[in-house]
C-alpha positions in Angstrom: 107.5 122.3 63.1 103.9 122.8 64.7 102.4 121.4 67.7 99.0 121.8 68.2 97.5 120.5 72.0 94.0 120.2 72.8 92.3 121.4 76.1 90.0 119.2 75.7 90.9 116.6 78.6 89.2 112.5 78.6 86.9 113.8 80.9 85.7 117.1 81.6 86.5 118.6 84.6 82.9 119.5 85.4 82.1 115.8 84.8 84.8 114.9 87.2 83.3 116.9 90.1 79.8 115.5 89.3 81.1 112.1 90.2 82.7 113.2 93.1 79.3 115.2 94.2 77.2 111.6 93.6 80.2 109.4 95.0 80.4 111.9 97.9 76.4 111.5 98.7 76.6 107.6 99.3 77.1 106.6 103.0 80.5 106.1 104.5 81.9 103.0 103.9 78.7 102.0 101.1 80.3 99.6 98.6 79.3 100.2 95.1 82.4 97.8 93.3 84.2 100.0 95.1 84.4 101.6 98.5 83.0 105.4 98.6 86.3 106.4 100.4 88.3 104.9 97.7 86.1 106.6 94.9 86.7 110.1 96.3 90.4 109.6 96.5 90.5 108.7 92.8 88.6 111.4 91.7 90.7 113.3 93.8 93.8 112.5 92.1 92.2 112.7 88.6 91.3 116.3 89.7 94.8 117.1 90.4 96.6 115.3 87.3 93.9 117.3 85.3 95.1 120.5 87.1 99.0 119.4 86.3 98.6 118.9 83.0 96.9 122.1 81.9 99.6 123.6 83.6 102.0 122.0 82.2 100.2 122.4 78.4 100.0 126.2 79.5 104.0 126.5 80.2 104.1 124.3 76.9 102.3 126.9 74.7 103.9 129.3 76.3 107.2 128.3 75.8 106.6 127.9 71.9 105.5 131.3 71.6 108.4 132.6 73.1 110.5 130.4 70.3 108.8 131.0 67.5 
């Protein structure tokens, strides 16, 4: 069988810290749909599920090239 994974994640990880750089610029507490604060935790936690899953593709591709 062959798996092939991408690296390539939704949004780039660059893109995701320009967001948080512009978000981060508004005022505290500046409402733009949603509140700054609540913008920088979501980018936050997109940041870090990004982070988990290349590590988890990593172990992934590294555990098929120990098997095959």
């Amino acid at each position: 069988m062959i798996v092939t994974m991408t690296s390539t994640p939704a949004i780039a990880q660059h893109e995701v810290a320009q967001i948080r750089q512009t978000v981060a610029m508004l005022q505290p507490g500046s409402m733009a749909s949603m509140r700054r604060e609540e913008v920088l935790r979501l980018v936050a936690e997109v940041q870090r599920l990004q982070n988990d899953l290349t590590h988890l593709t990593s172990g992934l591709r590294t555990l098929l090239a120990k098997t095959a």
